[in-house]
C-alpha positions in Angstrom: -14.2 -17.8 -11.8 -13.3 -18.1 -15.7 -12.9 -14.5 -16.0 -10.4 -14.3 -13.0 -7.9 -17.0 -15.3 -8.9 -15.5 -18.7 -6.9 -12.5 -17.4 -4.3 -14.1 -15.8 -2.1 -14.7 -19.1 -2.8 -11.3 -20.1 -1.0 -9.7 -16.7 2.4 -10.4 -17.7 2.2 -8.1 -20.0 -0.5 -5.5 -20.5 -1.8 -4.8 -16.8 -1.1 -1.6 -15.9 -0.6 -1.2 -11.9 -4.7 0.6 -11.9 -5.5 -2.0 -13.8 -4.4 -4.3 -11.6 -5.5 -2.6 -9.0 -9.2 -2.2 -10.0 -8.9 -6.1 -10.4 -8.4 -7.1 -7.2 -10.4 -4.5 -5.7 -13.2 -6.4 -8.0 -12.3 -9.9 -6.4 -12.0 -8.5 -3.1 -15.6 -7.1 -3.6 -16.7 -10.5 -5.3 -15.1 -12.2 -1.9 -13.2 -14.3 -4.7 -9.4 -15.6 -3.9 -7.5 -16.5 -7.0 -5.8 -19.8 -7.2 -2.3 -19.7 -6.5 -1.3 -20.0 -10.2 -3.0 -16.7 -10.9 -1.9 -15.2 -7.8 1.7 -16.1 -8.8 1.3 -13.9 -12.0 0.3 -11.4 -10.1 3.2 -11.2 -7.8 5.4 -11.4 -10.9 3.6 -8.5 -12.7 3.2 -6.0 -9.7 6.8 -6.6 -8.4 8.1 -6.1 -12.0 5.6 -2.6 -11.8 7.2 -1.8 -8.6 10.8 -2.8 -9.2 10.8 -0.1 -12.6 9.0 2.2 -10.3 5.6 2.2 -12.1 3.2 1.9 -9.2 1.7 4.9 -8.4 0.1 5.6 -5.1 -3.2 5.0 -5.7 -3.0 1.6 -7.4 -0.6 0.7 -4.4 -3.0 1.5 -1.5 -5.8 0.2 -3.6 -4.0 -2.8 -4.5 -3.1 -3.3 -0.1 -6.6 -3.0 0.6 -7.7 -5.2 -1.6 -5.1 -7.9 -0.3 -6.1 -7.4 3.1 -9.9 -8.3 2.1 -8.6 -11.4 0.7 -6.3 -12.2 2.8 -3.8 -12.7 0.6 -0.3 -11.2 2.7 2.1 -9.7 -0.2 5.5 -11.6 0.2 8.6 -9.6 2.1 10.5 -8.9 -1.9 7.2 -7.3 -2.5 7.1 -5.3 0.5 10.4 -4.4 -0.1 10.1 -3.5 -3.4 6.5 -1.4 -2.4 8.9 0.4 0.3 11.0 1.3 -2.0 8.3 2.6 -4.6 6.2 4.3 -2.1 9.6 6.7 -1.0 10.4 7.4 -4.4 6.4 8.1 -4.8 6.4 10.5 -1.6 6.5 13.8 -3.3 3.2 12.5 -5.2 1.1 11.3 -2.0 -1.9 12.7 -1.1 -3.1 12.5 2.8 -5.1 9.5 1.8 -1.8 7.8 0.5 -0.1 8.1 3.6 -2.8 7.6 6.0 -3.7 4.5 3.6 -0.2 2.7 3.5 0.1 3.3 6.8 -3.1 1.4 7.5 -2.6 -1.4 5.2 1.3 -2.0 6.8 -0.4 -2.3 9.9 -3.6 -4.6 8.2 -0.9 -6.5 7.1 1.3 -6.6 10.1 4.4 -5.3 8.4 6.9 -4.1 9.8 9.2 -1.1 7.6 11.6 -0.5 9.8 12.8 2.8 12.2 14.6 4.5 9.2 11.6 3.9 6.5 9.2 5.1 9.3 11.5 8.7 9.6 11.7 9.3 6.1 7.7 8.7 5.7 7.2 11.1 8.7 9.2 13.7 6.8 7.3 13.4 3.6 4.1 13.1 5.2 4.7 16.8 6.9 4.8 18.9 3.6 0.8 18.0 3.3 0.0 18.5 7.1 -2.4 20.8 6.5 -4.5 18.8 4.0 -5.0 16.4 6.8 -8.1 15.2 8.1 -9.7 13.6 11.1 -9.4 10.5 9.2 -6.3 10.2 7.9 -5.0 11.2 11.7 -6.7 8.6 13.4 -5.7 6.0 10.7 -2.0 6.7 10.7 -2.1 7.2 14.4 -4.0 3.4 14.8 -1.4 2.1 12.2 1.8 3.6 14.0 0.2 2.3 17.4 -0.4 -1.1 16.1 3.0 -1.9 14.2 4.2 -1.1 17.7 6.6 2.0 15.9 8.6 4.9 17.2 7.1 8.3 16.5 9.4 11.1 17.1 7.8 13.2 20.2 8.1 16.6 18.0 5.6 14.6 15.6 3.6 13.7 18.2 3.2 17.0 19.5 2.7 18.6 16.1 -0.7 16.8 16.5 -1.8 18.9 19.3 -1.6 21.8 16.6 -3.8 20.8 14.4 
């Protein structure tokens, strides 16, 4: 696709991470993979996004979904640097941010890690209430898959609700 590497030069520096977002959601729709080379920018510019903390929650769980229709498996310094951004994000997320990161994590196979997992659980809590049958069953088929360790107090707080 030419318009796929007409806007490949141009992520370096003007993408913002919805912009970015809304693009791949676009090839993911379109069933188009990038080449490599353009796919390499992309890294570059969304790992630069995450690393200053510029990634909001929306253009990241857009962005995962989008990778998981194209198959395209973020590298582990992206993850990492998505971990990180998604923590320091927490007091933003919706239910539909933390039902879909835990959903793409598990699309994706990844693995965060016991202590990433507890403080995800804790910030998830605060919007309980907001919660729908949706975002239960897709946090509960993420956490099952990824094979993690859910505190039995959580666990029982779904009984509640």
């Amino acid at each position: 696709h030419k318009l796929a590497e007409a806007a490949g030069p141009r992520l370096r520096r003007t993408y913002n991470p919805m912009n970015l977002a809304t693009l791949m959601q676009a090839f993911a729709r379109w069933g188009y993979a990038p080449s490599d080379r353009w796919m390499a920018r992309f890294w570059w510019r969304s790992y630069r996004l995450l690393a200053a903390r510029d990634m909001p929650a929306p253009a990241m769980t857009m962005t995962l979904a989008a990778l998981h229709r194209l198959r395209q498996p973020p590298p582990a310094a992206w993850w990492r640097g998505a971990l990180r951004a998604a923590r320091l994000n927490f007091p933003d997320f919706q239910p539909h941010h933390f039902s879909g990161l835990v959903r793409s994590m598990a699309h994706h196979s990844f693995q965060p890690g016991q202590h990433w997992v507890r403080k995800f659980l804790l910030a998830s809590y605060r919007t309980w209430e907001e919660f729908g049958p949706q975002h239960w069953t897709e946090m509960m088929y993420g956490f099952a898959k990824l094979k993690l360790v859910v505190p039995e107090e959580w666990l029982g707080r779904w009984d509640s609700v």
